[in-house]
C-alpha positions as CSV (number, residue, x, y, z in Angstrom):
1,X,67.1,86.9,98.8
2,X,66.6,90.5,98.4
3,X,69.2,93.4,99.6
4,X,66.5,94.9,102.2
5,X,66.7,91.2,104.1
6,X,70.4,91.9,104.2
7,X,72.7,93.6,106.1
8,X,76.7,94.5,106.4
9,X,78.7,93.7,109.1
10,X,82.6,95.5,109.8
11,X,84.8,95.3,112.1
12,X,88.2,94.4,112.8
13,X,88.3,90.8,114.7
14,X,89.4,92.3,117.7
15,X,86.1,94.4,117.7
16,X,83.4,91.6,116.4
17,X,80.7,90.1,118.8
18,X,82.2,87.2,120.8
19,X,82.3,83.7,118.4
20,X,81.9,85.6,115.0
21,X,85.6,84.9,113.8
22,X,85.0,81.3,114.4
23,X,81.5,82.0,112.2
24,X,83.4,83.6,109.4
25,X,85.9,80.5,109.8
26,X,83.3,78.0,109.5
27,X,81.3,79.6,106.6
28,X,85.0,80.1,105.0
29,X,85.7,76.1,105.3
30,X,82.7,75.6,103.6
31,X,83.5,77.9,101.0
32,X,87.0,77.2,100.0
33,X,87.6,73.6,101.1
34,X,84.0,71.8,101.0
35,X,82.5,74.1,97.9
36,X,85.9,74.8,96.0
37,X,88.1,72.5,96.9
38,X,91.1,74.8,97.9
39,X,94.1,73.2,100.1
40,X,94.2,75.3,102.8
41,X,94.2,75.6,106.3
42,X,91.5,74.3,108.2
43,X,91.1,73.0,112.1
44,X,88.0,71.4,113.3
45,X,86.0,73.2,110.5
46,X,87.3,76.3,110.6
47,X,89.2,78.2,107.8
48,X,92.0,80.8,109.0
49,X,95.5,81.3,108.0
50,X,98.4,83.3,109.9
51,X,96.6,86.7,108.1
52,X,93.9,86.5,110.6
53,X,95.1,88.5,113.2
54,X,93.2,90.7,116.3
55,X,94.0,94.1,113.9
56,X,92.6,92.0,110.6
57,X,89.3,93.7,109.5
58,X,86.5,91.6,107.9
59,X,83.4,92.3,106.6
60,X,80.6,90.2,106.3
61,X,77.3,89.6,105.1
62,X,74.2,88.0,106.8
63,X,70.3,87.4,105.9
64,X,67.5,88.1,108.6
65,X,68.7,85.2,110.5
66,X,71.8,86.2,110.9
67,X,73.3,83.7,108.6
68,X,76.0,84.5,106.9
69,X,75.8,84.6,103.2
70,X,79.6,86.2,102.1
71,X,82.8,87.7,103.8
72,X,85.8,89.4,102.5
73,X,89.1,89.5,104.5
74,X,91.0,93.7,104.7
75,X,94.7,93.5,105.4
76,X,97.0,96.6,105.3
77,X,99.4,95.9,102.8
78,X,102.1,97.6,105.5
79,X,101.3,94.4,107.8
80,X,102.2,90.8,105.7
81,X,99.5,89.9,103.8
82,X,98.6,87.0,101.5
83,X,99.3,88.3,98.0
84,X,102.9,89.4,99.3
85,X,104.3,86.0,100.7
86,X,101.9,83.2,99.4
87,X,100.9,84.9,96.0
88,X,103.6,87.5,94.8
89,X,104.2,85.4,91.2
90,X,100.2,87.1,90.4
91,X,102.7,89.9,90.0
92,X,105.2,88.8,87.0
93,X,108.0,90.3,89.1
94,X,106.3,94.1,90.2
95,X,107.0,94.7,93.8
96,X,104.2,94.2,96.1
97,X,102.4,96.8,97.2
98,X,103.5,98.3,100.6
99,X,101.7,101.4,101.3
100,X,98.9,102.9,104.2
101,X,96.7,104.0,101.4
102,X,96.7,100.5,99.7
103,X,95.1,97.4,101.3
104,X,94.3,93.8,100.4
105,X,90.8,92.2,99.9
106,X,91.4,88.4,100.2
107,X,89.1,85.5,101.2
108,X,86.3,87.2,99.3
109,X,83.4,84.6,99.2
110,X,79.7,85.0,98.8
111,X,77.9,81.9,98.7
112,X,74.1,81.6,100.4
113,X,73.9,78.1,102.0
114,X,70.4,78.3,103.3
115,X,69.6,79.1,99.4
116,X,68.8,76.2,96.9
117,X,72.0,74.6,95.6
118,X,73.8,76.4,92.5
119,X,77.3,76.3,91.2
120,X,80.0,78.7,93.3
121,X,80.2,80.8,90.4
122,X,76.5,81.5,90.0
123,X,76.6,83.0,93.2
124,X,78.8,85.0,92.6
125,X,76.3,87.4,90.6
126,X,74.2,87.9,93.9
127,X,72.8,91.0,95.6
128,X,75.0,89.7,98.3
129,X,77.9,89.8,96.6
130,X,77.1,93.1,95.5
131,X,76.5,94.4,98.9
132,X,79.6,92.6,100.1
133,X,81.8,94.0,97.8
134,X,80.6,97.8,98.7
135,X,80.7,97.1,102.1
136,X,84.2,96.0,101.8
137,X,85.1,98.8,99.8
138,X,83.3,101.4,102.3
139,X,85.1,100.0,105.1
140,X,88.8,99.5,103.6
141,X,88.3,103.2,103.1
142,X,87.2,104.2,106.7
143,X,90.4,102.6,107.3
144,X,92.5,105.0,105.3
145,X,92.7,103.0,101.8
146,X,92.7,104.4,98.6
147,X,93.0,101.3,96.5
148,X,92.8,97.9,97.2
149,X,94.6,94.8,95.5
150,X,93.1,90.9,95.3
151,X,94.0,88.0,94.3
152,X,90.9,86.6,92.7
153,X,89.3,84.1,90.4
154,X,89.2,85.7,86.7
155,X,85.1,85.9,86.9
156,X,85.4,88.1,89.5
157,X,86.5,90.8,87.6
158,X,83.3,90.7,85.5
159,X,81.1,91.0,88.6
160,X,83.5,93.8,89.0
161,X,83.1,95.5,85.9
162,X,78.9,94.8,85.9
163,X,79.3,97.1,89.3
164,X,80.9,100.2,87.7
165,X,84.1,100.1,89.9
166,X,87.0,101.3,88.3
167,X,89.4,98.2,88.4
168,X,92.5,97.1,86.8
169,X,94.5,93.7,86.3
170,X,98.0,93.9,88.4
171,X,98.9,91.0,85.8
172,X,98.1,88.4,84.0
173,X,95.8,85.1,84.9
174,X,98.0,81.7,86.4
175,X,96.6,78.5,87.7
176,X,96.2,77.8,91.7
177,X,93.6,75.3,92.9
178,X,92.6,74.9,89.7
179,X,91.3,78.0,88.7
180,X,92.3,81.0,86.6
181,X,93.5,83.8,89.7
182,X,94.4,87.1,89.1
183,X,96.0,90.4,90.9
184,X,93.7,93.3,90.6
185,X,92.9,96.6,91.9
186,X,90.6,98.6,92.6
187,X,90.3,102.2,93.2
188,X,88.1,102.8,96.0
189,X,86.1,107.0,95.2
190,X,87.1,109.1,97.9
């Protein structure tokens, strides 16, 4: 799929066309619980947690046919947020962050169902991914951030990297679900 049959969508859920938080929910069940095989929350097909709130901003990405194809999850880190009270030990003991100007990218997932079948991480390396992660980046900023922080598989921060955004671990790697997560910001250019 090329970037030109793509396009960003932003919003916080209170904002978003009528039935696309129970999208993003159902493309995030097949993502983290059919695809990865995280424990998490899911009702009737639908992936959300406590951190997906009216004021929670999302962004998304969808092909021509409006399908989606990725979506990343913005929190304020001056609201509870993931990292803070389900993650914090991706920390070694720092503080969480708690600051207007800093905000959390979490559920960032960018898999392309209607594409043929490849591993999750292969995916990863998409134009969509790509797109999804500016997007995100654009709109955390709209918002007021400066810097976000993410709890993330370790690959990610390649794709990071291959992107030229300036990024740092918050500390080092532990196991969850079965895979190598890390804290890490980013520094979003003004």
């Amino acid at each position: 799929m090329t970037a030109a049959a793509l396009r960003v969508v932003t919003g916080r859920a209170a904002d978003l066309p009528q039935g696309y938080i129970e999208r993003l929910g159902r493309y995030r069940h097949r993502v983290f619980i059919e695809q990865l095989g995280w424990a998490v929350q899911s009702e009737q097909g639908c992936e959300r947690d406590r951190f997906d709130r009216a004021d929670t901003v999302y962004a998304a990405v969808e092909d021509s046919q409006a399908q989606i194809a990725g979506c990343a999850r913005l929190l304020p880190t001056t609201q509870p947020y993931l990292l803070n009270e389900v993650f914090a030990e991706l920390l070694h003991g720092a503080p969480p962050p708690c600051d207007a100007r800093v905000w959390e990218l979490s559920r960032f997932a960018s898999m392309d169902f209607s594409q043929p079948a490849t591993t999750p991480l292969a995916q990863f390396s998409s134009s969509a991914t790509a797109m999804l992660l500016r997007g995100a980046m654009e709109c955390a900023a709209r918002c007021g951030a400066e810097r976000l922080i993410t709890v993330s598989p370790v690959g990610i921060e390649r794709l990071i990297r291959r992107l030229g955004i300036r990024a740092s671990p918050a500390g080092r790697p532990v196991a969850i679900y079965g895979q190598r997560m890390f804290a890490c910001w980013i520094e979003l250019d003004p």
